[in-house]
Legacy VTK file of the C-alpha trace (Angstrom):
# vtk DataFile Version 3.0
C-alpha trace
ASCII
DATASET POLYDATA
POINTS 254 float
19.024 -10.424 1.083
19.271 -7.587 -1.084
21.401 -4.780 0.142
20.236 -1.028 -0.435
21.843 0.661 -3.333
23.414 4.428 -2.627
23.027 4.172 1.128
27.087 5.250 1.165
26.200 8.889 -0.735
24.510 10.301 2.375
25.664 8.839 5.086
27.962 7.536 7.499
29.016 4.840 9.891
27.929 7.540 12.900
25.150 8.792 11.011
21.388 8.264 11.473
19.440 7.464 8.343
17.629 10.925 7.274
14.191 9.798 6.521
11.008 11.134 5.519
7.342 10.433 6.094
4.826 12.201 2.968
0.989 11.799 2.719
-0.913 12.463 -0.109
-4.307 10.807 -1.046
-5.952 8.685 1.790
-6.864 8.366 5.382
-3.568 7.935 6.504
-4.261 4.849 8.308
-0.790 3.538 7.469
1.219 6.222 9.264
-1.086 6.312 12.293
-0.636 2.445 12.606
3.203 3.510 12.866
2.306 5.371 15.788
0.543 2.891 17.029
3.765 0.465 17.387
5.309 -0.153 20.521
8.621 -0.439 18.772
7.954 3.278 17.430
9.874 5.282 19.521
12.777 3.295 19.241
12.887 2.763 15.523
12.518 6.269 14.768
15.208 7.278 17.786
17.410 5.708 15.347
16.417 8.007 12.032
16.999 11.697 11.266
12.954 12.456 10.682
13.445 15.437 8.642
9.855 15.323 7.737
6.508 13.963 8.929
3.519 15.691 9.372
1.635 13.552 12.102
4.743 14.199 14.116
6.658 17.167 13.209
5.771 21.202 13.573
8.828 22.020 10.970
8.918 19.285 7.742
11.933 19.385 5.419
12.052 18.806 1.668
15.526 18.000 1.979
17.743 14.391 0.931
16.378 11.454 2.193
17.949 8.080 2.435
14.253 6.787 3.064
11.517 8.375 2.359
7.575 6.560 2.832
5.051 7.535 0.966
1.468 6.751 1.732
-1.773 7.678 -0.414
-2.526 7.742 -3.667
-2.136 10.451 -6.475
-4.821 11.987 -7.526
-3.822 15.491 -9.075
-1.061 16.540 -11.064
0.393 19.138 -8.422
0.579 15.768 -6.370
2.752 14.018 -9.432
4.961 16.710 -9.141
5.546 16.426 -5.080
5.938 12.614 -5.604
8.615 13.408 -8.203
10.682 15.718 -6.205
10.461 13.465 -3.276
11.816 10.770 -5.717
14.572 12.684 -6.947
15.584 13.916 -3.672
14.926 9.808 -1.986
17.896 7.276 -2.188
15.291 4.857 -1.006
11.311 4.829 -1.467
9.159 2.653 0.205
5.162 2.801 -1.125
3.182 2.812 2.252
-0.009 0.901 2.040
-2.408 -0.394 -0.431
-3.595 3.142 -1.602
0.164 4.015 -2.877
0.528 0.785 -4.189
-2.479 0.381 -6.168
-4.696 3.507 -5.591
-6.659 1.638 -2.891
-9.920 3.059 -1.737
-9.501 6.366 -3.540
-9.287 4.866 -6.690
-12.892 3.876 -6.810
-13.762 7.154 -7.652
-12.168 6.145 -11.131
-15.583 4.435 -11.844
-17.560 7.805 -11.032
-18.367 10.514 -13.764
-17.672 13.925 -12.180
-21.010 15.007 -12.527
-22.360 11.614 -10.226
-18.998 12.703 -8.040
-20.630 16.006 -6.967
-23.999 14.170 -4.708
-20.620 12.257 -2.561
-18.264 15.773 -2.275
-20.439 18.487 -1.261
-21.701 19.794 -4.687
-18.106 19.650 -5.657
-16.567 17.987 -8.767
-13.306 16.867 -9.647
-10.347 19.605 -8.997
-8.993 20.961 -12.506
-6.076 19.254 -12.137
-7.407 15.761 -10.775
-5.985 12.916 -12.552
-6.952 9.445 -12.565
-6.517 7.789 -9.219
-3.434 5.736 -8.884
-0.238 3.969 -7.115
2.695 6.053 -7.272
4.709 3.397 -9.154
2.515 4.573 -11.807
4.676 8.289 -11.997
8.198 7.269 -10.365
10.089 3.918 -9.616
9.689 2.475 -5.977
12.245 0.508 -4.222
9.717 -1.356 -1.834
5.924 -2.118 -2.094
4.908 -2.291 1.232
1.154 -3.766 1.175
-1.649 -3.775 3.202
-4.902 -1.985 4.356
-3.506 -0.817 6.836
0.056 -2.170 6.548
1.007 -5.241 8.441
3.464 -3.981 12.087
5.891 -7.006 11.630
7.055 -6.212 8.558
7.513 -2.707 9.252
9.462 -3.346 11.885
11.419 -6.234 10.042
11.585 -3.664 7.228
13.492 -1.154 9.429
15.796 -3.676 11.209
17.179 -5.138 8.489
17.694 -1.417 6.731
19.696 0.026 9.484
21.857 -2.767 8.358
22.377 -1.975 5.209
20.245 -4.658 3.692
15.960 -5.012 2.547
14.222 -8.054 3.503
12.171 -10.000 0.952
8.362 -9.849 0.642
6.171 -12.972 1.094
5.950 -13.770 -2.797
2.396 -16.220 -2.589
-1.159 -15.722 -2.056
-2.918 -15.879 1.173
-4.377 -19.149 0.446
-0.081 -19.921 0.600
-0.568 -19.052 4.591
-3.768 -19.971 5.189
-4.230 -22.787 7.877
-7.896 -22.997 5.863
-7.060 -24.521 2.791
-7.434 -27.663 1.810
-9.600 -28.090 5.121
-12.304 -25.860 5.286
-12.325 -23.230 2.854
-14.322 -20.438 2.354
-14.715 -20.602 -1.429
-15.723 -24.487 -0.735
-18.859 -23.103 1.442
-19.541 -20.559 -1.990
-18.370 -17.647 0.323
-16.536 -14.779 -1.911
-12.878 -15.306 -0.562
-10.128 -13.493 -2.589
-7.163 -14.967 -0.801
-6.171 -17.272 -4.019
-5.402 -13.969 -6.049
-4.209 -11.875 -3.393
-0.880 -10.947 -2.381
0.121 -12.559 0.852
2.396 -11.617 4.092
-0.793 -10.810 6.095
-0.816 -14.384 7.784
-3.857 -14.845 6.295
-5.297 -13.096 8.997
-8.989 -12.072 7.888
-9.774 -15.781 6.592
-8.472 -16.976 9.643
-11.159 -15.028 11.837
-13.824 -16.303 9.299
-13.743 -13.329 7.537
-13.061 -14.011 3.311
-9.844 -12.337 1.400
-10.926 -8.531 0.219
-7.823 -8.299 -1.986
-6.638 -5.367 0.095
-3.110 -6.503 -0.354
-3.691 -6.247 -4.107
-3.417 -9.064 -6.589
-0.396 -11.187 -7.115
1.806 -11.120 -10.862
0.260 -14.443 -11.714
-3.935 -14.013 -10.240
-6.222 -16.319 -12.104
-8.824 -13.175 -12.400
-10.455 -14.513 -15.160
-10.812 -17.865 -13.180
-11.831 -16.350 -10.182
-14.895 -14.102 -12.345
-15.952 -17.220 -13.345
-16.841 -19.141 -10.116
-18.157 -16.221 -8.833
-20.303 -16.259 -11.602
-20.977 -19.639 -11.046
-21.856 -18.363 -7.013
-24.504 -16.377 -8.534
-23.539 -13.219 -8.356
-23.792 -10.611 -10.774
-21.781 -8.282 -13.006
-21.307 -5.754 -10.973
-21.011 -7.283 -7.872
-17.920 -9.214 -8.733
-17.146 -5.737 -10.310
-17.499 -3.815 -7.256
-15.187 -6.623 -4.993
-12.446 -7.372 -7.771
-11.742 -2.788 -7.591
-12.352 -1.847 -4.068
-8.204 -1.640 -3.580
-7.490 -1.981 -7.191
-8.196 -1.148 -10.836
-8.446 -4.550 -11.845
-10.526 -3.700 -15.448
LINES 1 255
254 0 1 2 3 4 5 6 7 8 9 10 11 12 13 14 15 16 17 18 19 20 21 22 23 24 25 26 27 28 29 30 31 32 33 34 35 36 37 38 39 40 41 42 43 44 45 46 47 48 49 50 51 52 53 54 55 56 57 58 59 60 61 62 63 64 65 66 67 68 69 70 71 72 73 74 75 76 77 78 79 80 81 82 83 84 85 86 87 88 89 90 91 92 93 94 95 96 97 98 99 100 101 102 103 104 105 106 107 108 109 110 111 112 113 114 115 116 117 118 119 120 121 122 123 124 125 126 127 128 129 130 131 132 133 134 135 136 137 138 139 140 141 142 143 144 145 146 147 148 149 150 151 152 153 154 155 156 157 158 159 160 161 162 163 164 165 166 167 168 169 170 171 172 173 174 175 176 177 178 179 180 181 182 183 184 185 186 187 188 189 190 191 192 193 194 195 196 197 198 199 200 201 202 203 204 205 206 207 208 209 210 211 212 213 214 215 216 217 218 219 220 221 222 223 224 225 226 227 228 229 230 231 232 233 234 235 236 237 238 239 240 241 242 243 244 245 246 247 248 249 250 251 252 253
């Protein structure tokens, strides 16, 4: 278990973690599924919420032992928020898919501004837009916290263990690891477009369990057979951009 580094600077024995909650690009799914815990009140009884907008009237950019961030950049006024909350954050903790990888918002990578202005209102890109991403791509992050929305256990196991001085270890396979499919009736074996083999796991497997196929939403793991995976797909029947189009709906794969 790997314990958390400069938790001693800021506080002690007494003292409540001081914590923050920041939002930028996204639907902030993550945070409301927070809310949405029955453990909730509890676990943040036991932090000094200095900011968080669904929550709080008066924020604070102040020091954080913990700070979450959920959403993905997308401007560079953004970069620098994410940068002061990193140098003022003993502890960051990416919130979701979108601040891991750029999610959802990142498809509009794929869009030329001029094709973005028929989806936003006869609006372009803002001067300073940049090009969608996770914010491991502007500061380091302590914890990658995946999941569209994020899964409730391992918040929850997430915060227990911190309060102890210590950060539990995230489920390192694929989803096909935890699925109770595989090997016995798996979707890819009845041609259905299942990403669980290059997917990160943790979820349970939960969406091939209910007969739904992998969407990658917990990104893809270090080692994803991509190429392999393009290939039966191809082999499926589908077409360029279709494979296109499922490989990036959470992630920049190409």
């Amino acid at each position: 278990m790997k314990k958390i580094p400069r938790m001693k600077e800021t506080m002690t024995a007494e003292s409540k973690p001081t914590a923050g909650f920041f939002s930028f690009t996204g639907c902030e799914g993550c945070q409301i599924t927070l809310l949405l815990m029955d453990e909730i009140t509890r676990i943040l009884d036991g932090l000094d919420v200095q900011s968080f907008h669904l929550v709080k009237e008066i924020n604070l950019m102040t020091r954080f032992d913990l700070a979450f961030v959920e959403g993905a950049i997308t401007s560079k006024k953004g970069i620098e928020t994410l940068r002061e909350i990193r140098e003022k954050s003993n502890f960051l903790v990416a919130l979701g898919t979108c601040a891991c990888y750029g999610g959802v918002p990142a498809m509009r990578n794929f869009i030329q501004s001029e094709a973005l202005r028929k989806y936003t209102f006869q609006h372009g890109r803002r001067p300073d837009s940049v090009t969608a991403s996770g914010i491991g791509e502007f500061v380091d992050v302590d914890y990658y916290m995946r999941g569209c929305p994020i899964k409730k256990r391992e918040f929850v196991d997430f915060m227990e263990h911190f309060t102890k001085g210590e950060i539990i270890r995230p489920f390192e396979g694929s989803v096909c690891d935890q699925c109770q499919r595989r090997g016995v009736d798996c979707l890819l074996k009845q041609r259905i477009e299942c990403l669980g083999a290059v997917t990160h796991g943790g979820c349970g497997a939960l969406c091939p369990s209910e007969n739904i196929p992998c969407m990658l939403c917990r990104g893809p793991t270090e080692k994803a057979n991509m190429a392999g995976e393009i290939k039966l797909f191809q082999k499926f029947g589908l077409s360029e951009e279709d494979i296109h189009n499922r490989l990036n709906l959470f992630k920049n794969i190409e």
